[in-house]
DOMITOR-801757 format. One record per residue (C-alpha): residue in three letters; chain; z, x, y. Coordinates in nm, 4 decimals, padded with zeros to 6 digits. Last residue first. Example, Ala and Ser with C-alpha at 12.3 -4.5 7.8 and 13.67 -1.06 7.14 Angstrom:
REM DOMITOR-801757
<rec 'SER' 'A' <00.7140 01.3670 -00.1060>>,
<rec 'ALA' 'A' <00.7800 01.2300 -00.4500>>,
***
This chain:
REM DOMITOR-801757
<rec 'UNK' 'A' <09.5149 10.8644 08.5664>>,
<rec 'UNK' 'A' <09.7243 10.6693 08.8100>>,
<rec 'UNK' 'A' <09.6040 10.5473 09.1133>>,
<rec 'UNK' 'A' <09.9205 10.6232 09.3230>>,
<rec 'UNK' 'A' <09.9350 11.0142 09.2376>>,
<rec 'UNK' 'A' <09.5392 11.0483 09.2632>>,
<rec 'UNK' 'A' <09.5164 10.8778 09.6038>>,
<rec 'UNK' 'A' <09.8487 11.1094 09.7195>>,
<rec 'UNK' 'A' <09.5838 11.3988 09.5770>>,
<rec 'UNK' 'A' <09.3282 11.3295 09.7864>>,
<rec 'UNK' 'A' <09.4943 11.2679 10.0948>>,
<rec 'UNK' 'A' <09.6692 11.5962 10.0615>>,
<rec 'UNK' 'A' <09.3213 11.7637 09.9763>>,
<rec 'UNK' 'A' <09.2176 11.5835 10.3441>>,
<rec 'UNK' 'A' <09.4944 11.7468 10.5195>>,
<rec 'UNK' 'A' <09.4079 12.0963 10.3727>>,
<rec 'UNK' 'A' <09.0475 12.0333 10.4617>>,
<rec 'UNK' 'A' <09.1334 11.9572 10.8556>>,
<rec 'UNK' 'A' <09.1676 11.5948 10.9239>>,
<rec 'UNK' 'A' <08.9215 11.4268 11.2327>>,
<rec 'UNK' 'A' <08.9940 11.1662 11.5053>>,
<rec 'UNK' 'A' <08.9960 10.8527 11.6292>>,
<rec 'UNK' 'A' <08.5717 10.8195 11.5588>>,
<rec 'UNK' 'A' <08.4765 10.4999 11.7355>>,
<rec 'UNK' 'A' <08.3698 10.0941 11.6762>>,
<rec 'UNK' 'A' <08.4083 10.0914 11.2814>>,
<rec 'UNK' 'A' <08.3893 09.7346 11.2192>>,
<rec 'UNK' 'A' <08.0331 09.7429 11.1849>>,
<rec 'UNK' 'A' <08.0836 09.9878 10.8896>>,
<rec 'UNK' 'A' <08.2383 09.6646 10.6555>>,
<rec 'UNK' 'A' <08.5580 09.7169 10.5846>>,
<rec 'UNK' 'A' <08.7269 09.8908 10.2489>>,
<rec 'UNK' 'A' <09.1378 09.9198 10.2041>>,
<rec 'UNK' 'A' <09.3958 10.1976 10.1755>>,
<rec 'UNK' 'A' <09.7374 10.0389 10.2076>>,
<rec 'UNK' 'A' <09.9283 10.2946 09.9606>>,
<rec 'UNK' 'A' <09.8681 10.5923 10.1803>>,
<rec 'UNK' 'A' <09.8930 10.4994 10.5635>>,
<rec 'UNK' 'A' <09.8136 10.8324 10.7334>>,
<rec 'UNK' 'A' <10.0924 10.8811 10.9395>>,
<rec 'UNK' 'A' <09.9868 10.9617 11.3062>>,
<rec 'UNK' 'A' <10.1036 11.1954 11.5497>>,
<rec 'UNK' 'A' <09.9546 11.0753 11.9143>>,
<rec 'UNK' 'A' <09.6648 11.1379 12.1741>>,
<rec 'UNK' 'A' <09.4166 11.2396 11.8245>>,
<rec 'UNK' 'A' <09.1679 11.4796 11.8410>>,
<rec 'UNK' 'A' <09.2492 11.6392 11.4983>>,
<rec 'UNK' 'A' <09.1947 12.0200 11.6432>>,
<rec 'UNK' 'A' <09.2989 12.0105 11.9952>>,
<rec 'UNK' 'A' <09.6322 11.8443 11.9058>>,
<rec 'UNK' 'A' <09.8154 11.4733 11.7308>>,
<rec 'UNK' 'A' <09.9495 11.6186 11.4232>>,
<rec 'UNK' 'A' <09.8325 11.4162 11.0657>>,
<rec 'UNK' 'A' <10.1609 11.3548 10.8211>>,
<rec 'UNK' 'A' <10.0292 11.1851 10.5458>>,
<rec 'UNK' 'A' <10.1791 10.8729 10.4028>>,
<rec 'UNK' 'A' <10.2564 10.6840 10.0487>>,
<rec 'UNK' 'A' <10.2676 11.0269 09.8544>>,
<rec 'UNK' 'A' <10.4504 11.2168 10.0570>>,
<rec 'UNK' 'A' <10.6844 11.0634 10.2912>>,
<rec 'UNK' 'A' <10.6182 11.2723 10.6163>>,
<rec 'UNK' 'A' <10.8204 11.5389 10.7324>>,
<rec 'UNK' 'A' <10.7454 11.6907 11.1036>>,
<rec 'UNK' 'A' <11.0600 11.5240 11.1749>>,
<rec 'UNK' 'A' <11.1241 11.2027 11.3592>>,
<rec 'UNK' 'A' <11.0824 10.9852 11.0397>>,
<rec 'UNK' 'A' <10.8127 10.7603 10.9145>>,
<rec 'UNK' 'A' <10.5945 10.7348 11.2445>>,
<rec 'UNK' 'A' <10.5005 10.4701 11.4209>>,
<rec 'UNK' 'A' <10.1573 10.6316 11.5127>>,
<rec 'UNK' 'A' <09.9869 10.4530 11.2401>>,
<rec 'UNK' 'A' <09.7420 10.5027 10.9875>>,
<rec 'UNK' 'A' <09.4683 10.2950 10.8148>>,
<rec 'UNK' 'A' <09.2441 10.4834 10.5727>>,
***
């Protein structure tokens, strides 16, 4: 899932279903807020994966789930 640190809007909203709000802290590991990029989901090979960024809590990761749901259709 691609994501970005230029985020959406300067609140902690994010635009729910095309991006996910993920904090930058202790827990996610990240240096800066990122929006989970939604609607540009795409597959690479695992080679291209160099390093971990960071990790979503399970609440984060439901979101994800369900934005997936909402722009796949049934």
């Amino acid at each position: 899932m691609p994501g970005t640190s230029q985020l959406a809007l300067t609140s902690d909203d994010d635009l729910f279903p095309l991006r996910v709000r993920v904090p930058a802290d202790a827990k996610t590991g990240l240096q800066q807020d990122t929006d989970l990029l939604i609607d540009q989901v795409r597959a690479i090979s695992n080679r291209r994966l160099m390093r971990r960024l960071g990790l979503v809590d399970a609440p984060t990761l439901l979101r994800v789930e369900h934005a997936l749901r909402l722009l796949a259709g049934p």
